[in-house]
Structure formats: structure tokens, C-alpha cells
C-alpha positions in Angstrom: -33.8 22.9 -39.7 -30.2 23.7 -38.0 -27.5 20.6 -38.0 -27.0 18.9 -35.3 -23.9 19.9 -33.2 -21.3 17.2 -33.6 -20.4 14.8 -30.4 -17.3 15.2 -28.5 -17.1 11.8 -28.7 -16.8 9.2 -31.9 -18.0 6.2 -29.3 -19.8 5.2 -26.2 -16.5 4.2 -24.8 -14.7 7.4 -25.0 -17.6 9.2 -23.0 -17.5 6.2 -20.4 -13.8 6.9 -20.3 -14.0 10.6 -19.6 -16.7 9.6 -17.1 -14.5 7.5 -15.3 -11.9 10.1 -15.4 -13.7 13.0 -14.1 -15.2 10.5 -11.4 -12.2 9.4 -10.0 -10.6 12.8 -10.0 -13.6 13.8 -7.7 -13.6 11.2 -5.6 -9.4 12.4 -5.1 -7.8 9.7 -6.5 -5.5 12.6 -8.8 -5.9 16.2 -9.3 -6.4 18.0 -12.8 -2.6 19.0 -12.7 -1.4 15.7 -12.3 -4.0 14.3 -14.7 -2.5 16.9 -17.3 1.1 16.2 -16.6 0.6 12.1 -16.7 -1.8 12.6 -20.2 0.7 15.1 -21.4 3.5 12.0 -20.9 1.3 10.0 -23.0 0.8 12.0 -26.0 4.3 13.3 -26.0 6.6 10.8 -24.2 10.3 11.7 -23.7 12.3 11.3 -27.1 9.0 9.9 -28.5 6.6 10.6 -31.3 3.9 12.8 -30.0 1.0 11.0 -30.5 -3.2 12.3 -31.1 -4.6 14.0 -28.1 -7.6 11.3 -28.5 -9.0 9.2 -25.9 -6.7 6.1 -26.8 -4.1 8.4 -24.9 -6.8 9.2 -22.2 -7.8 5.3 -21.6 -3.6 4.5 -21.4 -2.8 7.4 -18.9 -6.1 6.0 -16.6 -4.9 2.3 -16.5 -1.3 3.7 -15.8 -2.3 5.2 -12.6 -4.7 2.9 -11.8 -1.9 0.3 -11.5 0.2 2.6 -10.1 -2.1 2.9 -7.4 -3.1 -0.3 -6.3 -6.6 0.2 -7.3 -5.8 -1.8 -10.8 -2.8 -3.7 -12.0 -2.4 -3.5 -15.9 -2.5 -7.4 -16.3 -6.0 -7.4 -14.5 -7.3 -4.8 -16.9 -5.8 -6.6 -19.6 -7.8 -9.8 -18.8 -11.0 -7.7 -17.8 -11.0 -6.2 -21.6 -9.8 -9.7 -23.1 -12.8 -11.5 -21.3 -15.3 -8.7 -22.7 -14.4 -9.4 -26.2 -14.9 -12.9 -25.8 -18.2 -12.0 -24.5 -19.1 -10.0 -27.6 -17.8 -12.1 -29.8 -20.3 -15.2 -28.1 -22.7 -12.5 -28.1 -26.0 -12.2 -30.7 -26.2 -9.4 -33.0 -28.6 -6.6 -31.1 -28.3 -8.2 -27.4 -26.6 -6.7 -24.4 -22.9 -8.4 -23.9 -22.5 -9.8 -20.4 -19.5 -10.8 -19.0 -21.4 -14.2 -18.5 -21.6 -14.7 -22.5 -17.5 -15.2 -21.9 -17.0 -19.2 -23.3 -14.4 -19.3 -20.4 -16.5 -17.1 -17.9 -15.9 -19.0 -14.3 -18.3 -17.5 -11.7 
């Protein structure tokens, strides 16, 4: 019996991020050079520390031009992310977190 091939991803999240990321570069909201040059920013900002290639960088360079395009500010995606781990924290072990399980969830 062969091993199994190792994931390109060490969480769920990190394949929903790349999702996103090729999504929204089909539907046109960047190209791949501009997606290169605003990630390559990330990991190695100007007079920075250049930082791990990892999907940490990828999630940062997506909310960046998400806010810089109207489609997202930073402070909404803040309080989207904030609100979710509320939800898992009111959340029992082995059930789906929902938005709703937020204590200060306001339809």
C-alpha cells in the first residue's frame, strides 16, 4: 500500500481561501499578474521582513484588495471573522457553526 500524497493544504480554510481567490480572479476582479505583484508585497514588504509564502499572506493580500475595491472594507471583514468565532465558541463540540450561534447575532 503506497502513502497518501500529502495535501496542499494544512486546513479547510486555506483551500476556501484559494477558492475564493481563483474565483474572483475569474470572474475579473484582478488578473494573475496583479495577484502576484500585490502577494509578492505581502511576503516581502518594502524594508520589511520577508515573511512565509503561506496562505496567512494569501488571506491578507485578498482582504487588501477587497477593501480597496469597494467590494469589502477591512473593518467589515474584521467583524464578519470576529462574529464567527463567537459563533464557534457558543457552538457544541461536532455541530455546524452558524453565524446564528453568535450571542450578539442581530438578524
Amino acid at each position: 500500500m503506497s502513502e497518501p500524497s500529502p495535501s496542499a493544504f494544512a486546513a479547510p480554510w486555506e483551500a476556501q481561501v484559494f477558492a475564493m481567490v481563483v474565483s474572483l480572479q475569474e470572474a475579473g476582479l484582478f488578473t494573475w499578474s496583479e495577484w502576484a505583484q500585490r502577494l509578492g508585497r505581502e511576503i516581502r514588504p518594502a524594508g520589511g521582513t520577508e515573511r512565509p509564502a503561506d496562505y496567512g499572506a494569501w488571506l491578507t493580500t485578498l482582504e487588501t484588495i477587497l477593501a480597496e475595491r469597494g467590494v469589502a472594507a477591512h473593518d467589515t471583514v474584521a467583524a464578519r471573522a470576529a462574529a464567527f468565532l463567537r459563533a464557534a465558541e457558543a457552538t457544541p463540540h461536532g455541530e455546524p457553526i452558524r453565524l446564528e450561534n453568535d450571542p450578539l447575532y442581530r438578524p
